[in-house]
N, CA, C and O of each residue as an XYZ file, in Angstrom:
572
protein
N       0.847     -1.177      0.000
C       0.000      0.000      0.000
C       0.889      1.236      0.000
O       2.047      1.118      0.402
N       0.452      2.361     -0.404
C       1.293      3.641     -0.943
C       0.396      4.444     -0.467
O      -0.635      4.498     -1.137
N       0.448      5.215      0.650
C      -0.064      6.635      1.121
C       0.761      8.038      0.675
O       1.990      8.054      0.605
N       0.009      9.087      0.414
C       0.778     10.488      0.690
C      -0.170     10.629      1.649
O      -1.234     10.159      2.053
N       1.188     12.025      1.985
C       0.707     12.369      3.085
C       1.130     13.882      2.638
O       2.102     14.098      1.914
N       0.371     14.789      3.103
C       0.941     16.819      3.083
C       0.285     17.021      4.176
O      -0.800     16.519      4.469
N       1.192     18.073      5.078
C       0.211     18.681      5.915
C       0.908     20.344      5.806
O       1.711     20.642      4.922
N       0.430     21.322      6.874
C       0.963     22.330      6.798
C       1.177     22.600      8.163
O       0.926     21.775      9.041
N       1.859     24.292      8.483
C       2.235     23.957     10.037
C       1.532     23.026     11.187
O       1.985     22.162     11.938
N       0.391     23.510     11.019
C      -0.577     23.095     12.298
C      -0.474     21.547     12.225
O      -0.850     20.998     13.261
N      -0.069     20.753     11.277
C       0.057     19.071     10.782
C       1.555     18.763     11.157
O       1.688     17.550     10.993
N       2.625     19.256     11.543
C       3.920     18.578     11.029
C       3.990     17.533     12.522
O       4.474     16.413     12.363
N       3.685     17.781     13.407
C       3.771     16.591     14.593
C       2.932     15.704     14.247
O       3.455     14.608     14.046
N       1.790     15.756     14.092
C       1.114     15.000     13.791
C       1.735     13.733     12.579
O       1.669     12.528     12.825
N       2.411     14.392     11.076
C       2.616     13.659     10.061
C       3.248     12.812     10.329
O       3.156     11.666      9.888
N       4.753     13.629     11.865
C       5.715     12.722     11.705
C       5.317     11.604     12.569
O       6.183     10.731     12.618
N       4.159     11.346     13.336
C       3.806     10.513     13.865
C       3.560      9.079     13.569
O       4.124      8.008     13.790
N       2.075      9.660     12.751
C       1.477      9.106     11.437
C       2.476      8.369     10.533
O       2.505      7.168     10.264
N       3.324      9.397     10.105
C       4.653      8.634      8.633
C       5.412      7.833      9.662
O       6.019      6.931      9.084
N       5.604      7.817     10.912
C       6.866      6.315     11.493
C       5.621      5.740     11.921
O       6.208      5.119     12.807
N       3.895      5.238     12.153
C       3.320      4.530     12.133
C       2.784      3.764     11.341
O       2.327      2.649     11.591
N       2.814      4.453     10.091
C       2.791      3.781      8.809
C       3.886      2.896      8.144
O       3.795      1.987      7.318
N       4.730      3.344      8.643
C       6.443      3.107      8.001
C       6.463      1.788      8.785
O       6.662      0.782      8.104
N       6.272      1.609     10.245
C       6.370      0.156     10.702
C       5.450     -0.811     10.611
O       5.545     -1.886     11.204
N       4.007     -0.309      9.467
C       3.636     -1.364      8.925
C       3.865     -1.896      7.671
O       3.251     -2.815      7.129
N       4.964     -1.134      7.176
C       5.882     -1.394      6.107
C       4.953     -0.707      4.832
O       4.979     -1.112      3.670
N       4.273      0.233      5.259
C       3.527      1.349      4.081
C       4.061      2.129      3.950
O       4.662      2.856      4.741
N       3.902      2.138      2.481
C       5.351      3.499      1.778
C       4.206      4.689      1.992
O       2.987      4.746      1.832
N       5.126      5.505      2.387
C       4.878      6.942      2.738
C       5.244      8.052      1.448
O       6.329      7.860      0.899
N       4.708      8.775      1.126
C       5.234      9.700      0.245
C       4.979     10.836      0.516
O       3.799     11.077      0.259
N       5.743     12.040      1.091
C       5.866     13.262      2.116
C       6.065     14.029      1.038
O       6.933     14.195      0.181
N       4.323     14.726      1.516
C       4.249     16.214      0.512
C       4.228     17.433      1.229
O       4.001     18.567      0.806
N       4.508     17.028      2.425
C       4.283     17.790      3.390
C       5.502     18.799      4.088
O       6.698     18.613      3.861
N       4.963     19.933      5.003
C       6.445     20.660      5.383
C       7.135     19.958      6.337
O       6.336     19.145      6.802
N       8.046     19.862      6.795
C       8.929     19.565      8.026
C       9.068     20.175      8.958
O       9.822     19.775      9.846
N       8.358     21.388      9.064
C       8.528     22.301     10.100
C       7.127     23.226     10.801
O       5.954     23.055     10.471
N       7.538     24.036     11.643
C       6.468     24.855     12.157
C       6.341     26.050     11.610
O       5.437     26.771     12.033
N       6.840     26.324     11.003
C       7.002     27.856      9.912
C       5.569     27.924      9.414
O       5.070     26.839      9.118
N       4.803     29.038      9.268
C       3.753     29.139      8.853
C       3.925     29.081      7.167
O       4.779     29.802      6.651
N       3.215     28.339      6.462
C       3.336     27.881      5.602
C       1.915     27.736      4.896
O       1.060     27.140      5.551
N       1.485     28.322      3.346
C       0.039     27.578      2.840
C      -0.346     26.311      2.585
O       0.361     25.749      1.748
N      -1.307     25.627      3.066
C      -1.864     24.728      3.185
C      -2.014     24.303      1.627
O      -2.113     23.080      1.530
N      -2.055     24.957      0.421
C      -2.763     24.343     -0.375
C      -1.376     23.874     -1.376
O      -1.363     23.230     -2.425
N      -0.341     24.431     -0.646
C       0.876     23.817     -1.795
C       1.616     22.835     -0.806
O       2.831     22.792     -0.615
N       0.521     21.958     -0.141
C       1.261     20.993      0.480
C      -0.202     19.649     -0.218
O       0.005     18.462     -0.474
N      -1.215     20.212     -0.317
C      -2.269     19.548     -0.422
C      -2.590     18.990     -1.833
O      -2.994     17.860     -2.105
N      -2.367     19.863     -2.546
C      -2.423     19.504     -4.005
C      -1.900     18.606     -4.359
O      -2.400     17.763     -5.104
N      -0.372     18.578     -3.740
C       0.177     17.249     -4.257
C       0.201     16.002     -4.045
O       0.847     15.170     -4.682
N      -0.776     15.752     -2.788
C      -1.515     14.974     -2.412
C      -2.321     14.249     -3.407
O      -2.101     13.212     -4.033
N      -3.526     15.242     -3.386
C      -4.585     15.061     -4.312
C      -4.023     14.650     -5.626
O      -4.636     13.736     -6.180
N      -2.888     15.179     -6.299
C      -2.670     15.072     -7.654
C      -2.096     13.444     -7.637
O      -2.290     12.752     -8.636
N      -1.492     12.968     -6.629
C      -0.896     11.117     -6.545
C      -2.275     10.536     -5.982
O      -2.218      9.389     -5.538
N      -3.100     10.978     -5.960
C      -4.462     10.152     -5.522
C      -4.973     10.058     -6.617
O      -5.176      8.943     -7.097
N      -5.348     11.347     -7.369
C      -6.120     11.308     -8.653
C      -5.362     10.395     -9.683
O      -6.075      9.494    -10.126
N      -4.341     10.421    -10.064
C      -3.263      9.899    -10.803
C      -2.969      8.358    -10.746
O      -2.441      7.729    -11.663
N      -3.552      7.614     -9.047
C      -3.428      6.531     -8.943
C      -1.766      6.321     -8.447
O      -1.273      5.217     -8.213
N      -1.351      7.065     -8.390
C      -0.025      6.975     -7.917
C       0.453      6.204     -6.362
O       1.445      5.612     -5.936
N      -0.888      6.612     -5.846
C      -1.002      6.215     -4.517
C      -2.253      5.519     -4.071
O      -3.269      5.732     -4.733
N      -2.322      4.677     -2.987
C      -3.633      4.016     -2.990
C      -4.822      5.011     -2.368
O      -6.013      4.967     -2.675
N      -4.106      6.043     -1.285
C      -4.804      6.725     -0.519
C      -3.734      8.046     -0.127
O      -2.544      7.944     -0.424
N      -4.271      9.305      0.574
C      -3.609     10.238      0.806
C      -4.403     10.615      2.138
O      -5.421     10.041      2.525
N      -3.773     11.659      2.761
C      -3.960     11.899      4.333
C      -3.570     13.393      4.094
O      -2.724     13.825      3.311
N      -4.470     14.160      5.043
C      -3.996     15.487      4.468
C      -4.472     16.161      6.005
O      -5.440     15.733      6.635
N      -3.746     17.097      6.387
C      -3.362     17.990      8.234
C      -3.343     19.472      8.067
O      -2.477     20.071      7.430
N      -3.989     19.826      8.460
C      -3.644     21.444      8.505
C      -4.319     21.267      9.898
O      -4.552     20.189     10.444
N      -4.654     22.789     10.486
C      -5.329     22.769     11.832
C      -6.752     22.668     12.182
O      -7.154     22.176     13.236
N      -7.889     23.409     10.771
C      -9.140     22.722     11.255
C      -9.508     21.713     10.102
O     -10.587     21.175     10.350
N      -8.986     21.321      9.002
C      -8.836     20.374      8.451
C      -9.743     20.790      7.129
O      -9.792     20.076      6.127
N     -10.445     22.027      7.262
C     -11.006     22.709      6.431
C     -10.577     22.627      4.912
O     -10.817     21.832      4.003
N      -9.816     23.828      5.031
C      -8.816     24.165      4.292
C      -8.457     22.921      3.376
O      -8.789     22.499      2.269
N      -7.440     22.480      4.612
C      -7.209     20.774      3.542
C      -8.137     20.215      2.628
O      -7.909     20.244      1.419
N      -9.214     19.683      3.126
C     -10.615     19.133      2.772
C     -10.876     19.899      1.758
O     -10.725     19.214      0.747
N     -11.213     21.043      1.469
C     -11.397     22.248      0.238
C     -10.659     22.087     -1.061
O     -11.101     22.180     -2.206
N      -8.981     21.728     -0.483
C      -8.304     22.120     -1.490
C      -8.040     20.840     -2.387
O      -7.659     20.817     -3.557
N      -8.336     19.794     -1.555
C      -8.380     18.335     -2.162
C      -9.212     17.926     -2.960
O      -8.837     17.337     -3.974
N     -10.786     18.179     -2.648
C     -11.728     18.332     -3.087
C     -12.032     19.214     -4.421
O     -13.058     19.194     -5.100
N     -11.214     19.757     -4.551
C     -10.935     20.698     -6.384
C     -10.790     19.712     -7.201
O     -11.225     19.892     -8.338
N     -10.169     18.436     -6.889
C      -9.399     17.122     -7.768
C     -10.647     16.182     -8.317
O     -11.497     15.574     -7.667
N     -10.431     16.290     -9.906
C     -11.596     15.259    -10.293
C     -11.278     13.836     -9.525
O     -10.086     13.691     -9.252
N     -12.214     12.692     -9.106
C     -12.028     11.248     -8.605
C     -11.204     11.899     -7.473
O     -10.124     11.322     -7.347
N     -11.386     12.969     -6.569
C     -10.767     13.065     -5.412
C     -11.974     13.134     -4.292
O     -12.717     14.107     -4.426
N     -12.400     11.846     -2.734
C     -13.063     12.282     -1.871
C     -12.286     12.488     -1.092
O     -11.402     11.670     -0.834
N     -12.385     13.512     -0.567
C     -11.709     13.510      0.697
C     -12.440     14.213      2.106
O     -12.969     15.322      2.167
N     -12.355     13.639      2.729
C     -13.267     13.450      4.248
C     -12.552     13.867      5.315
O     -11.566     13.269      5.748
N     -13.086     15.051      5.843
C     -13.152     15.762      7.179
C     -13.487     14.931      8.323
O     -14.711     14.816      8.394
N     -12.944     14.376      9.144
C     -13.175     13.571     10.193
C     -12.726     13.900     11.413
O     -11.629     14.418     11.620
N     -13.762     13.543     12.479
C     -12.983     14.401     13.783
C     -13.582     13.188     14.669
O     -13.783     13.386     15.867
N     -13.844     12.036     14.131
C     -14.256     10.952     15.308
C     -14.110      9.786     14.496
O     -14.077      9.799     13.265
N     -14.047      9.042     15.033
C     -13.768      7.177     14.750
C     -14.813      7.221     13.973
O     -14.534      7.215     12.774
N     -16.695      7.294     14.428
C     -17.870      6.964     13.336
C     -17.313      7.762     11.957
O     -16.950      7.136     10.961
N     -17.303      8.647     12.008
C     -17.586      9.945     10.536
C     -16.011      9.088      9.963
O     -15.861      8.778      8.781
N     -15.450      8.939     10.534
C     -13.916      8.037      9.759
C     -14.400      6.989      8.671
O     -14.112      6.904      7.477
N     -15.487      5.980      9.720
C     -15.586      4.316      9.184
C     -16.705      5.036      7.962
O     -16.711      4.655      6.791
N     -17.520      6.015      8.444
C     -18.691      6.287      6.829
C     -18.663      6.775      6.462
O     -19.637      7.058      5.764
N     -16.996      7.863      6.426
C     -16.303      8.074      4.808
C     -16.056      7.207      3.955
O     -16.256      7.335      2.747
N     -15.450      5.931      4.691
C     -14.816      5.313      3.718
C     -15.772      3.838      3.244
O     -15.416      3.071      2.349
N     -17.230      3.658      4.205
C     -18.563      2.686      3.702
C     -19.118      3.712      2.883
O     -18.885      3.663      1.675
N     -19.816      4.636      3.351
C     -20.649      5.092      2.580
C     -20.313      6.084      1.082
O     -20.973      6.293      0.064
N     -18.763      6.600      1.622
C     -18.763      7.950      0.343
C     -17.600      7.218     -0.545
O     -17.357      7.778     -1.614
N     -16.983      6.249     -0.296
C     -15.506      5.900     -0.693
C     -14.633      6.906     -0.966
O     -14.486      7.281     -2.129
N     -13.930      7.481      0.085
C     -13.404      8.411      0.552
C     -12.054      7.550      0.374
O     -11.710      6.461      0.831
N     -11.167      8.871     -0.834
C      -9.904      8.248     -0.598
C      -8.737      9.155     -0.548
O      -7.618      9.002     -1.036
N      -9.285     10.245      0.222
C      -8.463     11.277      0.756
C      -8.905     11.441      2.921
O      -9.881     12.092      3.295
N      -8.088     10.820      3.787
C      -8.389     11.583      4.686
C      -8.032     12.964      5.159
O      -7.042     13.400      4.572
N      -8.730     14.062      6.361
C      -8.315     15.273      6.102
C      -8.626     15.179      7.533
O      -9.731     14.862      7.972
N      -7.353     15.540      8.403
C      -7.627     15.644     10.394
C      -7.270     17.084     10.352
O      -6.505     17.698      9.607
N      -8.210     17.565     11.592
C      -8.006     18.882     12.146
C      -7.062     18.975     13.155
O      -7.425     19.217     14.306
N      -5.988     18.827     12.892
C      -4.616     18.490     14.246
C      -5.255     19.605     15.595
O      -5.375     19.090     16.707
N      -5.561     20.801     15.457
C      -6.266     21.850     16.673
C      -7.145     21.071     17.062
O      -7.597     21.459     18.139
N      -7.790     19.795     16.563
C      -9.102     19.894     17.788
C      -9.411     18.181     18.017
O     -10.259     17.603     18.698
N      -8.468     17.743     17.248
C      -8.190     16.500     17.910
C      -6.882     15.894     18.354
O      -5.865     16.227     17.747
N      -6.807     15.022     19.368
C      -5.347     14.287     19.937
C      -4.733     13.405     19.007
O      -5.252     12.821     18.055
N      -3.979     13.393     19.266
C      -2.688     12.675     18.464
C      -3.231     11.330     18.198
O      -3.212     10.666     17.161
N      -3.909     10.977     19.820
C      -3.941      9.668     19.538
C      -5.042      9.074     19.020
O      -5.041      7.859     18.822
N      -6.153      9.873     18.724
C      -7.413      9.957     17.945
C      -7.447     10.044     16.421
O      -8.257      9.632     15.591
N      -6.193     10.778     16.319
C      -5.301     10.787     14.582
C      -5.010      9.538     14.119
O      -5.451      9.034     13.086
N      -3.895      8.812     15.281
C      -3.651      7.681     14.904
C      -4.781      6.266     14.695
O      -4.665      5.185     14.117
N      -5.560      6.727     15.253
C      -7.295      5.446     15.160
C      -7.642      5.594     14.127
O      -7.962      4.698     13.346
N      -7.647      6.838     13.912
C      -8.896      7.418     12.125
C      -8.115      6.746     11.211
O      -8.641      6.056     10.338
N      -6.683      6.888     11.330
C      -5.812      6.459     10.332
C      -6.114      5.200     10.428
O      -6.733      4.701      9.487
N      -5.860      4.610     11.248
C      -5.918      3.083     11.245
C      -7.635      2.504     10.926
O      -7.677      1.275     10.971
N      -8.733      3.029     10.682
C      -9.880      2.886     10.569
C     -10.377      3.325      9.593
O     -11.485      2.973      9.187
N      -9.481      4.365      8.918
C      -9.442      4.491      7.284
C      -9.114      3.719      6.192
O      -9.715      3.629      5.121
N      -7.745      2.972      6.692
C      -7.308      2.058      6.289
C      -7.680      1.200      5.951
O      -7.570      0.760      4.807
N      -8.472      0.505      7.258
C      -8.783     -0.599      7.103
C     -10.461     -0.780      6.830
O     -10.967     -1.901      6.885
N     -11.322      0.513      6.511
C     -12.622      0.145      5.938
C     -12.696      0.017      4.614
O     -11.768      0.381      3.892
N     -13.968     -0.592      4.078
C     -13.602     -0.817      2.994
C     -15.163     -0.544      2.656
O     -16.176     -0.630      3.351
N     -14.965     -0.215      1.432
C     -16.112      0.750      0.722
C     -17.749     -0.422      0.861
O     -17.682     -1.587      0.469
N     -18.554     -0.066      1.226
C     -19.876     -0.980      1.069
C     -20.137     -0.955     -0.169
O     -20.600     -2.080     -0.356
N     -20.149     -0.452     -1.090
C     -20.395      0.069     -2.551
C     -22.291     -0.306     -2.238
O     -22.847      0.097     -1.216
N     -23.242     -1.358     -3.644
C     -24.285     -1.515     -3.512
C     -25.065      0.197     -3.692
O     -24.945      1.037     -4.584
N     -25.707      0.195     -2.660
C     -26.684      1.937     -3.238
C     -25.492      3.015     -3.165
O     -25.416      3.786     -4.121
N     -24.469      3.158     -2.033
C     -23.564      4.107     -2.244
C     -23.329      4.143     -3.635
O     -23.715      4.993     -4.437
N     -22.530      2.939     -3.871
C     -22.133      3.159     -5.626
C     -22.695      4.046     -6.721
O     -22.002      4.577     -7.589
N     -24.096      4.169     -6.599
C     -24.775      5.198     -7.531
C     -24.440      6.501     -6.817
O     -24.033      7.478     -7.446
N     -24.614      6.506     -5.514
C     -24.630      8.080     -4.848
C     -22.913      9.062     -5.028
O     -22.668     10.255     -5.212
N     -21.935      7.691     -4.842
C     -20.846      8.422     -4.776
C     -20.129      8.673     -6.620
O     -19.045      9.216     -6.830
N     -21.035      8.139     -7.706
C     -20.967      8.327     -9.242
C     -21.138      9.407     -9.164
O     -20.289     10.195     -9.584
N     -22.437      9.874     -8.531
C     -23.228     11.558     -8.841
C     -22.185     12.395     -8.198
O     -22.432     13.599     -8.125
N     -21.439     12.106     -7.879
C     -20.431     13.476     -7.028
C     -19.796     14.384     -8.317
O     -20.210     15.435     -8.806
N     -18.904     13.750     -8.582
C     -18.249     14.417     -9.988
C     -19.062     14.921    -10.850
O     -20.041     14.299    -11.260
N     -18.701     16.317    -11.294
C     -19.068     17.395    -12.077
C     -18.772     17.108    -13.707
O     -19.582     17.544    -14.526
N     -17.754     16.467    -14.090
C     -17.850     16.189    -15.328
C     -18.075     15.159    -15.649
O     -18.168     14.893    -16.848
């Protein structure tokens, strides 16, 4: 499995968390993200996310800023890009049953580290219900 990952300041503890929890399940990581706390725009860390998701480059992408907004917005520009705002374990598991969500997007300000690391791991590992979703999540895309 092949994740990116971008975040922007309010994300960089968080990523590096995330990227050595991923890394010791032997999932390649691909860091679009800053390394630092420097205030930095969110959307030239995010795009390039979105662009190895859309592209297939990657199986899934993960995306951090501080209310996860932003992120979520800028991902969401990407044709065949969902990407899901999540701030609890439920809204995690029915991004990825109900919408097939294959962008996650955490608000590092308003959730714990270790609530980051669950979503991740519960993103991962759901897997799309398709059946009636399947028609609902067709109608998303604009072209």
């Amino acid at each position: 499995m092949k994740i990116a990952i971008g975040n922007d300041h309010a994300g960089t503890n968080y990523k590096e968390k995330i990227k050595e929890t991923l890394e010791k399940r032997e999932i390649e990581v691909k860091n679009f993200g800053t390394n630092n706390t420097d205030s930095v725009d969110y959307p030239d860390f995010v795009h390039p996310v979105a662009k190895a998701v859309e592209s297939k480059e990657v199986d899934f992408g993960i995306v951090i800023c501080g209310s996860g907004n932003g992120a979520s917005m800028t991902a969401n520009k990407h044709q065949n890009v969902r990407c899901a705002l999540c701030w609890n374990e439920e809204i995690t598991a029915l991004a990825r049953q109900h919408n097939n969500a294959n962008i996650l997007s955490l608000p590092a300000r308003y959730i714990s580290l270790e609530q980051a690391l669950k979503m991740v791991d519960i993103f991962l590992e759901t897997k799309f219900d398709g059946g009636r979703h399947e028609r609902r999540v067709e109608k998303i895309r604009c072209s």
